[in-house]
VOGU-3710 file (C-alpha; in Angstrom, 3 decimals, decimal comma):
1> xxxxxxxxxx> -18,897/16,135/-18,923  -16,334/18,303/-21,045  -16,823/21,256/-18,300  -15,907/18,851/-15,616  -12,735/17,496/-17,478  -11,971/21,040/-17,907  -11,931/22,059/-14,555  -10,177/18,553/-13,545  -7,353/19,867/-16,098  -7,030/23,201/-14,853
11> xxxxxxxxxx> -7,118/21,791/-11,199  -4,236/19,492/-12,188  -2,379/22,256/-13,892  -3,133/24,697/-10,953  -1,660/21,959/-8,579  1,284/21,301/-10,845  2,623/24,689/-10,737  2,362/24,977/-6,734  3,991/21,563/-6,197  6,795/22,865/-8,604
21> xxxxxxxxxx> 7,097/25,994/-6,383  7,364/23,794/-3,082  9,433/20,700/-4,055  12,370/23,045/-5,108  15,185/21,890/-2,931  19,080/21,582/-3,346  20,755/18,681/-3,565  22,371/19,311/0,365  18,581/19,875/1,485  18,162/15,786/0,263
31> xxxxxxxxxx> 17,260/13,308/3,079  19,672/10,621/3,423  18,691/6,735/2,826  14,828/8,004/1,613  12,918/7,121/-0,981  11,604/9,930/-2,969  8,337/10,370/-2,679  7,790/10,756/-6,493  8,607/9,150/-10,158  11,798/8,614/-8,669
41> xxxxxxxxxx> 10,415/6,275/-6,288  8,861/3,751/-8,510  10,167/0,086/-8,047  11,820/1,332/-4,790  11,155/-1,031/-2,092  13,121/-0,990/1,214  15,141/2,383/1,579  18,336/2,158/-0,046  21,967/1,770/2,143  23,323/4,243/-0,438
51> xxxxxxxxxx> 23,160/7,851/-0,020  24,775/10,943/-1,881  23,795/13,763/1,310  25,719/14,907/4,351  24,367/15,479/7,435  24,948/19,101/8,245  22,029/20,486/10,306  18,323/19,173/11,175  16,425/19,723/8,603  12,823/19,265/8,024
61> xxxxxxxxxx> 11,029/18,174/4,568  7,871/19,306/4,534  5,499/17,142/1,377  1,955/16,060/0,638  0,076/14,144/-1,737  -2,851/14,785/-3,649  -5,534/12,613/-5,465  -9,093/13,104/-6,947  -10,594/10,409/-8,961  -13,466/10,771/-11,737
71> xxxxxxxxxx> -15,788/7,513/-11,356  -17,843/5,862/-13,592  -18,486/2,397/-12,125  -21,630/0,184/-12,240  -22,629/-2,644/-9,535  -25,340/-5,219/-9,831  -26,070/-8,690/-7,805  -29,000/-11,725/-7,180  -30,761/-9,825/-5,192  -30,953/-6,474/-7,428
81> xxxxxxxxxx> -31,201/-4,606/-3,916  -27,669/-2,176/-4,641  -28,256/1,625/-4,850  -27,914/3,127/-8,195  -24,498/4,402/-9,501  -23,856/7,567/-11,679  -20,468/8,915/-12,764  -19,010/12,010/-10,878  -15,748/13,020/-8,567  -15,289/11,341/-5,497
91> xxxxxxxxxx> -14,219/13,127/-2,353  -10,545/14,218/-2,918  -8,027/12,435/-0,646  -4,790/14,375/1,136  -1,552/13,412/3,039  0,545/15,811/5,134  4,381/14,356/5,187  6,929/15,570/7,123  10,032/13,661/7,376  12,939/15,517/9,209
101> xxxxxxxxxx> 16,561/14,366/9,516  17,563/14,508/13,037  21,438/13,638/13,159  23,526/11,400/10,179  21,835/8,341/9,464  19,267/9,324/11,608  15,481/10,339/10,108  12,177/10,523/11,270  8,644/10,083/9,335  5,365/11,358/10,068
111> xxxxxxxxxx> 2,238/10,816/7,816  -0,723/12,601/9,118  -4,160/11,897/6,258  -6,044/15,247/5,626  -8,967/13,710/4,068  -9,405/10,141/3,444  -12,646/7,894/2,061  -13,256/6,393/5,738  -11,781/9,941/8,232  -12,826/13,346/6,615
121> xxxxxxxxxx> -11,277/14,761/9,231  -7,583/15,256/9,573  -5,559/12,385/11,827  -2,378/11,015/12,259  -1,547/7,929/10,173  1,498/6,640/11,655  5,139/7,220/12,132  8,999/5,940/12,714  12,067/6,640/13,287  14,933/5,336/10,799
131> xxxxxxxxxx> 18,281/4,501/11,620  21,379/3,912/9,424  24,206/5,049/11,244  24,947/5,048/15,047  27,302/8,026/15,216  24,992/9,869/17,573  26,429/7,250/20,505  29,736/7,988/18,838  31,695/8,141/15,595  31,695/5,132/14,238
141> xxxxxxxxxx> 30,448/3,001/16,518  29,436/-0,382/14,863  30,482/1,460/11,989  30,490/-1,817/9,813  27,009/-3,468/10,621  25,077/-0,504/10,440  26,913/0,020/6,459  24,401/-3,279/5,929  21,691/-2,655/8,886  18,586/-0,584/9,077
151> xxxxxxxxxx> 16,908/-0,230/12,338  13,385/1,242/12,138  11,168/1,656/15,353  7,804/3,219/15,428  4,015/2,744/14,599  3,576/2,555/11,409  3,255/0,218/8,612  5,446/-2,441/8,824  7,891/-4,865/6,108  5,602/-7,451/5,326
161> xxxxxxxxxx> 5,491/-8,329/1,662  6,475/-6,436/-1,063  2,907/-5,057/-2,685  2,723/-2,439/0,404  5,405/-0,615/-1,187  3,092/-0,460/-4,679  0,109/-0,149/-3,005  -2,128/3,242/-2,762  -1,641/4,888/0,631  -4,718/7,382/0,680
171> xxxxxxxxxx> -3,663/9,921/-1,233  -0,124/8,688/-1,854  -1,385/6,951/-4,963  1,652/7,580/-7,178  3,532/4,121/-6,405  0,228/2,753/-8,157  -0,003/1,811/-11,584  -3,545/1,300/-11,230  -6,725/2,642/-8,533  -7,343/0,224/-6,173
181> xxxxxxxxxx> -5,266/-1,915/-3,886  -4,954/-5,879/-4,090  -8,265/-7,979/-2,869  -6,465/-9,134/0,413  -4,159/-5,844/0,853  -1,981/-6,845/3,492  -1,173/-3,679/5,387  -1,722/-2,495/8,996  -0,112/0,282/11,475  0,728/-1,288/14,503
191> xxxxxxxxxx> 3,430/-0,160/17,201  6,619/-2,382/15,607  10,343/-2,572/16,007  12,441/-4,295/13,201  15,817/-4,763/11,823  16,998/-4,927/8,238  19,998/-6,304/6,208  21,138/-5,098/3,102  23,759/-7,054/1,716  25,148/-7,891/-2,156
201> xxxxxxxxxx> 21,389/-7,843/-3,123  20,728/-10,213/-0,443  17,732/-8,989/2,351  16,537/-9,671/5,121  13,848/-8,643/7,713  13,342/-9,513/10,941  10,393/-7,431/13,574  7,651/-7,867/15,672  4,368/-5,674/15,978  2,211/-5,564/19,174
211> xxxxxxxxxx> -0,654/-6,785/17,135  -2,416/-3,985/17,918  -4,490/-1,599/15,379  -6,144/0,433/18,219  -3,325/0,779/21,097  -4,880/0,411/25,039  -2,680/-1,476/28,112  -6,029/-2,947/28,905  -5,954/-6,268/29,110  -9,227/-8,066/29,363
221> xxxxxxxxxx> -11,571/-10,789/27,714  -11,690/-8,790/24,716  -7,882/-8,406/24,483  -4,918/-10,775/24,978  -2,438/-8,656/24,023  0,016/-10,989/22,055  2,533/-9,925/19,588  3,059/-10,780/16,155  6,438/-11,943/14,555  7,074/-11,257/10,870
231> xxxxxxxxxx> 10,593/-11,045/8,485  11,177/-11,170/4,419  14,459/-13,275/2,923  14,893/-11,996/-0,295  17,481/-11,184/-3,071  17,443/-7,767/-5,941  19,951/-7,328/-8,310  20,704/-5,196/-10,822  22,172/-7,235/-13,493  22,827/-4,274/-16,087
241> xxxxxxxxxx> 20,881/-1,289/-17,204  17,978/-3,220/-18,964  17,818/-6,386/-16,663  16,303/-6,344/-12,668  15,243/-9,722/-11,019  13,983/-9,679/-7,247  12,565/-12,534/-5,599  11,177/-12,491/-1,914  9,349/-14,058/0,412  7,408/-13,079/3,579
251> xxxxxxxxxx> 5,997/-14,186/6,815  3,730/-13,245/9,654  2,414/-14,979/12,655  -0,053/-13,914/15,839  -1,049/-16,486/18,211  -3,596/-13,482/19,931  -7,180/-14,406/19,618  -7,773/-10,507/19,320  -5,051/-9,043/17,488  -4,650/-11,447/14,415
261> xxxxxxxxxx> -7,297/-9,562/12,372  -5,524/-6,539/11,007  -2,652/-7,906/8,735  -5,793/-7,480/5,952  -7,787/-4,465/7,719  -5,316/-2,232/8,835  -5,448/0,460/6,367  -8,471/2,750/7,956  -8,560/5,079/5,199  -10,998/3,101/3,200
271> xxxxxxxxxx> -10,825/1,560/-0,193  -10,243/3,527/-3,614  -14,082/2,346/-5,516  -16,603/4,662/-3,748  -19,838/3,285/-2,978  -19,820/0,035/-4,594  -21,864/-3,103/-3,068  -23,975/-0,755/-1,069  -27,247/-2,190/-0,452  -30,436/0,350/-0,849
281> xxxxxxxxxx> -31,428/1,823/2,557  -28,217/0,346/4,478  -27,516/1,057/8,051  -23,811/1,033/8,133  -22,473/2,005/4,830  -18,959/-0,237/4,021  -15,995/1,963/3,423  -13,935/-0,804/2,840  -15,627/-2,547/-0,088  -13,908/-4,074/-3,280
291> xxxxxxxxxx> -11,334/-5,370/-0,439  -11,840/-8,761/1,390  -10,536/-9,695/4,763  -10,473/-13,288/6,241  -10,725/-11,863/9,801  -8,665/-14,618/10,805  -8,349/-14,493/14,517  -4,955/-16,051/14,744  -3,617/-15,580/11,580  -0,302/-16,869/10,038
301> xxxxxxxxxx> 0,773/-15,602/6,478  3,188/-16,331/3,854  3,638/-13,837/0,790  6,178/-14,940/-2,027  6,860/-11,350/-4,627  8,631/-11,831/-7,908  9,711/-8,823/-9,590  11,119/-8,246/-12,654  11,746/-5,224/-15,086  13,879/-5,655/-18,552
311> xxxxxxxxxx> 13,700/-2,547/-20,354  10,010/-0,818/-20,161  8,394/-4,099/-19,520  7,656/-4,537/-15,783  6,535/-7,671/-13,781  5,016/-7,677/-10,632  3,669/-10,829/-8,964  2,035/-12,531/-5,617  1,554/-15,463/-4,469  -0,059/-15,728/-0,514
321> xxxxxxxxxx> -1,530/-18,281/1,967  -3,336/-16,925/4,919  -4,201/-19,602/7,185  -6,141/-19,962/10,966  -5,276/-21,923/13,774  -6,817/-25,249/14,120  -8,600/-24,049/17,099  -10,385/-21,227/15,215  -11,190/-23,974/12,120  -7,959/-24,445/10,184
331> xxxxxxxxxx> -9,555/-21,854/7,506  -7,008/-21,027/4,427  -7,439/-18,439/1,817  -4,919/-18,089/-1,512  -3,908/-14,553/-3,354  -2,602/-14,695/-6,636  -1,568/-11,675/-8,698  0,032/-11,025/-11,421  0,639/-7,232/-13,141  2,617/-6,633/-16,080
341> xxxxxxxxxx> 3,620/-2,898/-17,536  5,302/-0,976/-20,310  6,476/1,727/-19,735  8,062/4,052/-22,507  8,532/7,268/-23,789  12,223/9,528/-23,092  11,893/9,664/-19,399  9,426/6,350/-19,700  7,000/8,584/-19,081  3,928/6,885/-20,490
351> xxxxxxxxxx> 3,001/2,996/-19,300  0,095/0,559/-20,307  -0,762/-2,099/-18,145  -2,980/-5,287/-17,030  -3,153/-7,019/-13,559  -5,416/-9,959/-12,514  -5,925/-10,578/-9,016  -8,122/-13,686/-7,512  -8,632/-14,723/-3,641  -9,768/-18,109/-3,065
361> xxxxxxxxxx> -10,574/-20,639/-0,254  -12,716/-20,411/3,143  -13,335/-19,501/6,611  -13,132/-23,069/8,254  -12,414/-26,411/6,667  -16,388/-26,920/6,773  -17,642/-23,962/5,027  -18,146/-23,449/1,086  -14,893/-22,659/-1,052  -15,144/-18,748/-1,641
371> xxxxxxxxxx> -13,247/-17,456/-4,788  -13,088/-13,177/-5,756  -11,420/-12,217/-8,852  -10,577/-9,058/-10,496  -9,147/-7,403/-13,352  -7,068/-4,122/-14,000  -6,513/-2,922/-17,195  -5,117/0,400/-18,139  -3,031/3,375/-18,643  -0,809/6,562/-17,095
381> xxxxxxxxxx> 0,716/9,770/-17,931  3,795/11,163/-15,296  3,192/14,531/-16,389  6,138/15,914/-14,418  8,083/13,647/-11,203  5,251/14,908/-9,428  2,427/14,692/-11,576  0,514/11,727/-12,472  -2,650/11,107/-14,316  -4,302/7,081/-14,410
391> xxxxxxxxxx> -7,214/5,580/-16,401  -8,682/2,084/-15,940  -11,176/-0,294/-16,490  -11,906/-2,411/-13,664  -14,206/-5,615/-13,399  -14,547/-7,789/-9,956  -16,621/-10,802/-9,360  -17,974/-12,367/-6,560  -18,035/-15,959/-8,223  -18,937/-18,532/-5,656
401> xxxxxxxxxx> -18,892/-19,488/-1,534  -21,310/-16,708/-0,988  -24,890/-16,962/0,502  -27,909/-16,794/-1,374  -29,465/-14,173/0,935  -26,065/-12,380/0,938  -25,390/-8,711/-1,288  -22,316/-10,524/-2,731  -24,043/-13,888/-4,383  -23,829/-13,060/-7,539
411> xxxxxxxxxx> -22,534/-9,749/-7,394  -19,938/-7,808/-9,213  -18,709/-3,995/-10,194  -17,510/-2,334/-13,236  -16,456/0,647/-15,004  -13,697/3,232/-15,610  -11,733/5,138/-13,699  -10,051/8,526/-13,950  -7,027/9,260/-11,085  -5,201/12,128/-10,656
421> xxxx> -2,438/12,278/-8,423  0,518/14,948/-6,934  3,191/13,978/-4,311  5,967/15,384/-3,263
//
């Protein structure tokens, strides 16, 4: 155990100094209306309409993130039929980032996953093209909307909610006080187009998506080919240095019978807990496990996000329906969160933390109320702006709705977690 936390260190260490070596850029070389993909991107939710860098050539920014996790995690359930658990490393997880910027105001994103839980291969995530100005038809054309408007166009993941933006995206883990992702992680890549104000702390966000997870024209009885609607009304402000309140509050509807069921299994790089709920001698092993998707065929969602921060203490909340159509069995499930942080030290460096996390409800109005609930408590280091270093304990139950027959009836996982992360 000490040799492998030795080698973890000097790994980290290793990693630190080449990230250090890479990142070094001056301040013309910035990317305009971007959040940094670092500490300095913490609480950063839509890209700011502020931005201190002149366009003066392309330019490309080339980034990545790192993360390998230590795991010590135990799993047990009615049926006693889960394969045994020790503690090791789990598969290191990589992102490839390029982001260039094109013309002024105008920036495009690529995210291509190296490794990931669910692809060991190497394959493109997503990507979009961001636009804040409109100079590139002429000089300042529409000059005044687009000093409140963002116009974003791509596949990718798209503005619904505001736990995406704190969520672990493979190995972008950084955003992420703690290892995995909320139960019902609302996040998908889907071809989308959407439009967003910025406005005396006021938002808002209005797109649509295709609906689509796996793109194809073809349209047959296995696809209807229907596109979702989504936006966000919210408001952020700044009230002083110590005091931040934002409040907003999300939608999402697909009327498709085929393309409602991404919204909560989108993200196909697999969840952060390796392994768990894995019955012995399965055929198909579960990537996605410690997650929970209500496969809603047509699916409409609301997600309401509180945030606050006064000082180093740090809240971050959700509250979400999911609901069916009537014709598919008017089933409902409820998300409720609710994470609170300190942060301190100089730079606030250092934060402790707890989150609790419970899904509730059912598949149709018939069938037996199903409730999943979790807790996060724990720790980090930010080394550097790039360097990151997490430990927690994690304990979810499966507490009721589930079959007797089934590997969740009584089931639940355990244990500690060590994360180490580098982006930049």
């Amino acid at each position: 155990m000490k040799k492998l936390l030795t080698w973890l260190n000097v790994g980290i260490f290793a990693l630190a100094a080449v990230t250090t070596t890479l990142a070094q850029e001056s301040e013309s070389d910035k990317l305009q209306y971007f959040r940094a993909n670092d500490k300095r991107g913490l609480n950063v939710f839509e890209t700011p309409k502020e931005t201190n860098s002149t366009f003066e050539k392309v330019k490309v920014f080339v980034g990545g993130d790192f993360a390998l996790q230590f795991q010590s995690i135990n799993h047990s359930n009615s049926l006693n039929n889960l394969v045994d658990l020790g503690s090791n490393v789990n598969l290191p997880t990589a992102n490839l980032n390029i982001n260039t910027q094109l013309a002024d105001g105008l920036r495009l994103h690529l995210r291509t996953y190296l490794s990931s839980k669910h692809h060991n291969e190497a394959w493109v995530k997503g990507g979009h093209m961001q636009i804040d100005k409109l100079d590139f038809i002429s000089p300042g054309f529409l000059e005044g909307f687009m000093s409140v408007a963002t116009i974003t166009v791509g596949l990718d993941e798209f503005n619904y909610g505001d736990a995406h933006f704190r969520r672990s995206d493979n190995a972008r883990v950084i955003f992420n006080p703690f290892i995995g992702n909320y139960i019902m992680d609302a996040f998908s890549t889907e071809a989308f187009g959407e439009l967003t104000i910025q406005k005396n702390g006021f938002i808002g966000v209005i797109g649509l998506t295709n609906g689509k997870l796996n793109q194809s024209v073809v349209v047959n009885n296995n696809s209807d080919n229907k596109a979702s609607f989504y936006g966000k009304l919210g408001f952020d402000k700044q009230f002083n240095d110590d005091v931040r309140f934002r409040l907003t509050g999300s939608w999402y509807i697909n009327n498709g019978t085929t393309t409602g069921t991404y919204l909560f299994g989108g993200d196909r790089a697999g969840s952060r807990y390796y392994k768990i709920m894995e019955e012995v001698g399965a055929e198909r092993v579960n990537d996605f496990e410690g997650r929970f998707n209500p496969r809603f065929k047509q699916v409409s969602a609301i997600q309401f996000n509180p945030f606050l921060k006064v000082s180093g203490f740090e809240f971050f909340g959700i509250y979400e329906i999911a609901n069916n159509s009537e014709d598919q069995g008017n089933g409902q499930f409820t998300q409720v969160a609710g994470e609170a942080l300190y942060r301190f030290g100089a730079m606030e460096q250092f934060y402790l933390g707890a989150r609790y996390n419970s899904v509730t409800g059912n598949a149709t109005e018939d069938a037996a109320d199903l409730k999943i609930t979790r807790t996060n408590i724990g720790g980090g280091w930010f080394m550097t702006n790039n360097v990151l270093i997490k430990l927690e304990y994690v304990n979810q139950q499966y507490k009721s709705g589930f079959a007797t027959d089934s590997k969740y009836n009584g089931g639940q996982f355990k244990g500690v977690n060590l994360e180490a992360a580098i982006s930049f």
